[in-house]
N, C-alpha and C positions, 0 to 999 in steps of 0.2 A: 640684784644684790648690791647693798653700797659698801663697799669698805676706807676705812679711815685712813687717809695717810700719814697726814700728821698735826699737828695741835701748833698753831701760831695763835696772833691778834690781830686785830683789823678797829674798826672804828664804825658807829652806824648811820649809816648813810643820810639820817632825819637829822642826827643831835649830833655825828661826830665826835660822841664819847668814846672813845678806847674800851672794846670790850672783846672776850673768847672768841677764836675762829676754830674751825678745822679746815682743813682740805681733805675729800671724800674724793670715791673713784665711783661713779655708776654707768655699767658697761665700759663700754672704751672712754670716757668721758670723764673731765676732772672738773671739780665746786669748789669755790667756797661756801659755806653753813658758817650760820652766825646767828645771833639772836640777842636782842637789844629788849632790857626789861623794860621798857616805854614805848616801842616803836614795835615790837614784834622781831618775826623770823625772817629774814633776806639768804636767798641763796643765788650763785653768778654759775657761769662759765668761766674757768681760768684756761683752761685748754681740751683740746677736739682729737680722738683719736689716740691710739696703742703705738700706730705705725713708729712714730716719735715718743718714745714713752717719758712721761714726767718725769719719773723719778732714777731716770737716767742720761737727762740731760745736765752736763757736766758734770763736776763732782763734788759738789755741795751736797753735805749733809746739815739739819738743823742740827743748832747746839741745844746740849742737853737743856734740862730746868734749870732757871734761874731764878734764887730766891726773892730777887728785887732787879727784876727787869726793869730796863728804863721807860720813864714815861712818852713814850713816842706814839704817835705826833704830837702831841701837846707841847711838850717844853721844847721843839725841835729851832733854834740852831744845833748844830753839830756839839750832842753831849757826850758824856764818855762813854752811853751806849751806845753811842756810830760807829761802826768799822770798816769808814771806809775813809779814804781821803780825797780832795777836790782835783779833780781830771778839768773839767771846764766850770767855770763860775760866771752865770748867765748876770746880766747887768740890765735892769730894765730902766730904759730912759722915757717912757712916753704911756699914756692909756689909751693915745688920738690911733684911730684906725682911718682909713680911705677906702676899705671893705666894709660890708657889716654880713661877716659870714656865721651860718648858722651854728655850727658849732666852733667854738674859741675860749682859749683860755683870760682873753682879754679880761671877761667883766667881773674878773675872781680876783682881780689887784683891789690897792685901797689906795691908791693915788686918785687924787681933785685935780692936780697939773702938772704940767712936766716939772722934773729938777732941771736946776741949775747948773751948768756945767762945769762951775766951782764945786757944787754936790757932788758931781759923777767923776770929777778929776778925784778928789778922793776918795772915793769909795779904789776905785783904779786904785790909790797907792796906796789903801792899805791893802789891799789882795794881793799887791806887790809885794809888799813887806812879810805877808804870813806864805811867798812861795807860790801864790796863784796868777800865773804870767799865762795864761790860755782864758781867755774872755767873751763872754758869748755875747754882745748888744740887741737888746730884746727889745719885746713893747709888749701889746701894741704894733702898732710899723711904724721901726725908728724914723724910714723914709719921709715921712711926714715930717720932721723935725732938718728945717733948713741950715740948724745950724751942727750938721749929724756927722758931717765932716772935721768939726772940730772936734765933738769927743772921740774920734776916731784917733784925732793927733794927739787926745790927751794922752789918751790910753797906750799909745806908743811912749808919750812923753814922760810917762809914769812907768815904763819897762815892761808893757805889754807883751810878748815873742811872738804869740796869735790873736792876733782877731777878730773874731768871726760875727759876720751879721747876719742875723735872722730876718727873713723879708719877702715879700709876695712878690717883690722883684717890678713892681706896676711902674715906679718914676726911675726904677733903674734904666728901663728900656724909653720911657717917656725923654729923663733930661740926661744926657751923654754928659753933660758939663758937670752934672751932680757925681756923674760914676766915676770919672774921671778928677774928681778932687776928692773921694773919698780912697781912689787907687793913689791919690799922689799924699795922700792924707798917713795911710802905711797899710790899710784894710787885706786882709790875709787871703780871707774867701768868705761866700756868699751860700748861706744856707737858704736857698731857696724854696719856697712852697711851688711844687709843683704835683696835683692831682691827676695827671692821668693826659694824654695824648687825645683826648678828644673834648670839644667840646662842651656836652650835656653834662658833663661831668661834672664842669668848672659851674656851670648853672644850677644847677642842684647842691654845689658843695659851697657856694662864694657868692652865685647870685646872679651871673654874669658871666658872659664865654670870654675867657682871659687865654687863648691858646697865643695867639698870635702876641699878644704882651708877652708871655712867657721867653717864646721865641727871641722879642727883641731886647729882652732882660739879657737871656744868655749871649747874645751877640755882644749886646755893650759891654757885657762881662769882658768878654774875650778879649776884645777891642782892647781891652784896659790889664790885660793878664790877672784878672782875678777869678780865681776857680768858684767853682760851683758846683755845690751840689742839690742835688735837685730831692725835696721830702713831699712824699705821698702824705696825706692822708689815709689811711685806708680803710673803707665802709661798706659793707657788706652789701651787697646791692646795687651798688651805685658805681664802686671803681674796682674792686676785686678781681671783676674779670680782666682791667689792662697792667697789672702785673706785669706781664712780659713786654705788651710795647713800649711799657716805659723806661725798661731795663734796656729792650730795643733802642729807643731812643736817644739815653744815656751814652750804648757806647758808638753811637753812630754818630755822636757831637763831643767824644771825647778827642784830643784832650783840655775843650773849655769847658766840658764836664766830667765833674771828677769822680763822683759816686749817684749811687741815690741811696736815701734812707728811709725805711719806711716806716711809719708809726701808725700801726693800727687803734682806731678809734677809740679814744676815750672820753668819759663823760665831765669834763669839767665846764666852767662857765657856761652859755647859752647852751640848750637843747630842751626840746620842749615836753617830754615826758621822759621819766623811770626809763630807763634802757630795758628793752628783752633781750633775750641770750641770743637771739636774732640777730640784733644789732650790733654784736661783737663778732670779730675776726681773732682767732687767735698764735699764740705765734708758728706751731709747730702746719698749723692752714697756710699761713704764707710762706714758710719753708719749700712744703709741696705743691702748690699754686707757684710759683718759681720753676721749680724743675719742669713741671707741666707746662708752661704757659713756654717756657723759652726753647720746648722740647727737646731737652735735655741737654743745652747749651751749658745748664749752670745745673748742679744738681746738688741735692743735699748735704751731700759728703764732702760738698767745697765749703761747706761752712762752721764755724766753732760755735760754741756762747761763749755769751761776752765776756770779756778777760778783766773787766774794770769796774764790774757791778755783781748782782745775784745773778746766776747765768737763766731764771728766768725772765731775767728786764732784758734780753736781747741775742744777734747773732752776729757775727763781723764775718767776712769773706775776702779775700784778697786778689785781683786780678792786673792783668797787665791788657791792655788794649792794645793788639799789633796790627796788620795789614792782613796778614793769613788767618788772624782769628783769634782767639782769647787766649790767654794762657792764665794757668790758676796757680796762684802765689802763697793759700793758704796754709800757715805751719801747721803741723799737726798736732803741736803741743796744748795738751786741754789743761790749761789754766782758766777758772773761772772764778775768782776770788783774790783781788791784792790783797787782801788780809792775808792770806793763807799763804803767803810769799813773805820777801822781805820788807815789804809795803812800800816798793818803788814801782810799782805796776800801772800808779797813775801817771808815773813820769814816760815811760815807757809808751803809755795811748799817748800821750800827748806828741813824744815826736812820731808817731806814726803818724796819728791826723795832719801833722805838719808836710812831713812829705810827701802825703799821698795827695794833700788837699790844694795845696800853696800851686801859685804857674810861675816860671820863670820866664826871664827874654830867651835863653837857649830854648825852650821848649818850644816856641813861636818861634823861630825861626826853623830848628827842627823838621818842623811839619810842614812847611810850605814846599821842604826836600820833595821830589818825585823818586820812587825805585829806591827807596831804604833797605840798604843792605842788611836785614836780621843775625845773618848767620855770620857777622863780624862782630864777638864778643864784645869790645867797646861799645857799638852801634847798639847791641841790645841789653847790653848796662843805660844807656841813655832812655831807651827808649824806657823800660822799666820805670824807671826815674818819672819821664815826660810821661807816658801814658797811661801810671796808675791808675784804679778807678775800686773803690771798693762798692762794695754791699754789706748795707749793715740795717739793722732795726732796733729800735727800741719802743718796750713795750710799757707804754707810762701806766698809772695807777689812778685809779678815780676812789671815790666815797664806797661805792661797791664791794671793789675787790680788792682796795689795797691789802694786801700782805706788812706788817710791821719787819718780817724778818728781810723783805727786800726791800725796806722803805732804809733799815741798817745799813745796807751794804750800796746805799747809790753815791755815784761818784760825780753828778751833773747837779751841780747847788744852784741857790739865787745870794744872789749877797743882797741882804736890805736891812737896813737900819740896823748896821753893824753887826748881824750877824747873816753866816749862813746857813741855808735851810734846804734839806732836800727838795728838789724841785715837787713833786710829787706832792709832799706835803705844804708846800707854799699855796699850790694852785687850788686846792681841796675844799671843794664846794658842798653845801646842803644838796635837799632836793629841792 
């Protein structure tokens, strides 16, 4: 039996026209249905199972009809049908990769060659000027750009407070001298690509067994107090099963690893056929694969949806990494909408990311302590502080299944050519 849940848009996946969705329930299992007057009927997986029920994760209700909905995605910088505001504003400086991995959002840009760093200085000060001081440097892999250090300093120069680089981490662990002027440059932390604790993983997902780079990524990190977190990809088949070692992993290298995030697979640039529902993971799947895989280390009920987007683009979790074992820091307040608040709720992620993400020199020396006293309240205020480590995911949106009502509510933009755009919709490829 199918039943309707509810009536959003979507876009179709051949032509990317803005057209009718629903979201249906058959069995325990959630769709999107859709149907393109040119292209025919597309239906997806949005999520797996009762156990997590859809339409009780968080507290998002859609808004009623609206007689002149905005044209989203099409006219997408941020119009006045967005409701949401910029949490991090991704900056991309390069299309050059050093990878050439099969799935990548890479070849969905329309850069010919890098900008100029007179370019990217400004772009930096106007995100300044409209209040966007948390900054993502993308590509591509900036690493490739030798001169990656200076837009690092631009971007401080210009009143940056965060800045975070996206990066497969390969010349981070290659040249020490590059990691170390991009640490003396003002660099915050280091969003790392990291697929899984083994191997075949890396071969199948990149091309190439990159474990042992990985490794020497996170050391030079350390070396240089810049935090790191470490992002799965995550693919059905392929890495789903290490879920847990890499969580394992994480806090077994914290505190120069500060989280991991996971983003299960999505279809934009390179991949070489229509996805099947096969080939999707979805989020309330890696919720439970989590608690499972960690057996019962980390369990469902340590986690919210996200506080700064639609609660179903994601989940945050909150922990402390101590010597006896985990402790779980997550509130229990279910906010998943800064609209639905006073709309300072992207202010709010943002010094979270900050503290949880950033290392300091106390922290490094900290840890080199032997027999850390816990149960000395100062001692485990620091530690808190030093050994944060989240868990978080988000759940990006391809041609498939974007949702318009969550493509509203995201708080993770691109700035380019003076405006910004939900990432989601920036990256948004044909078949």
């Amino acid at each position: 039996m199918t039943k309707i849940i509810n009536n959003t848009h979507s876009v179709c996946p051949v032509c990317l026209k803005r057209i009718p969705a629903i979201i249906t329930k058959h069995g325990n299992d959630y769709f999107m249905e859709k149907t393109c007057a040119d292209h025919g009927d597309f239906s997806v997986v949005i999520w797996r199972g009762d156990d997590i029920p859809l339409t009780e994760w968080g507290n998002y209700h859609p808004p009623a009809n609206e007689d002149n909905p905005p044209d989203c995605p099409k006219s997408c910088g941020l119009c006045s049908g967005h409701l949401q505001k910029t949490c991090c504003a991704l900056v991309e400086v390069t299309e050059q990769c050093n990878l050439n991995c099969p799935i990548c959002f890479a070849q969905s840009g329309g850069l010919s060659h890098d900008p100029a760093i007179s370019e990217i200085s400004e772009q930096f000060k106007k995100l300044v000027e409209n209040g966007n001081t948390f900054v993502h440097i993308s590509g591509g892999e900036p690493t490739v750009r030798d001169d990656l250090p200076d837009i690092v300093a631009a971007a401080r120069d210009a009143g940056c407070e965060n800045i975070q680089l996206n990066s497969n981490g390969i010349r981070l662990g290659q040249d020490k001298g590059f990691t170390k002027a991009l640490a003396d440059a003002g660099l915050s932390f280091v969003f790392m690509q990291f697929d899984g604790t083994e191997d075949p993983i890396y071969e199948k997902l990149r091309g190439r067994p990159l474990l042992a780079e990985k490794h020497a990524a996170i050391e030079a990190c350390s070396n240089e107090l810049i935090g790191v977190t470490l992002v799965p990809t995550l693919v059905p088949g392929i890495n789903d099963h290490n879920i847990g070692a890499i969580l394992k992993f994480g806090f077994e290298h914290s505190p120069a690893v500060r989280g991991v995030h996971f983003q299960p697979v999505s279809y934009f640039g390179r991949y070489p056929h229509p996805p099947e529902d096969k080939e999707r993971i979805t989020l309330p799947e890696v919720l439970q694969a989590i608690e499972r895989q960690t057996e019962g280390r980390v369990t469902i009920s340590d986690f919210l949806p996200s506080a700064c987007d639609h609660p179903r683009c994601g989940f945050h979790g909150d922990f402390v990494v101590l010597p006896e074992g985990l402790m779980k820091l997550t509130t229990k307040e279910n906010i998943s909408e800064c609209c639905s608040s006073n709309g300072t709720e992207h202010l709010k992620n943002r010094r979270f990311v900050s503290r949880r993400w950033k290392r300091t020199r106390v922290q490094n020396v900290e840890n080199l302590q032997e027999n850390i006293d816990t149960s000395d309240f100062d001692v485990f205020l620091r530690q808190v502080e030093t050994n944060g480590f989240t868990i978080t995911l988000m759940a990006f949106q391809d041609a498939y299944n974007l949702d318009i009502e969550r493509l509203r509510r995201c708080s993770l933009h691109v700035y380019k050519g003076g405006r910004t755009i939900p990432f989601c919709a920036r990256y948004l490829t044909k078949v």
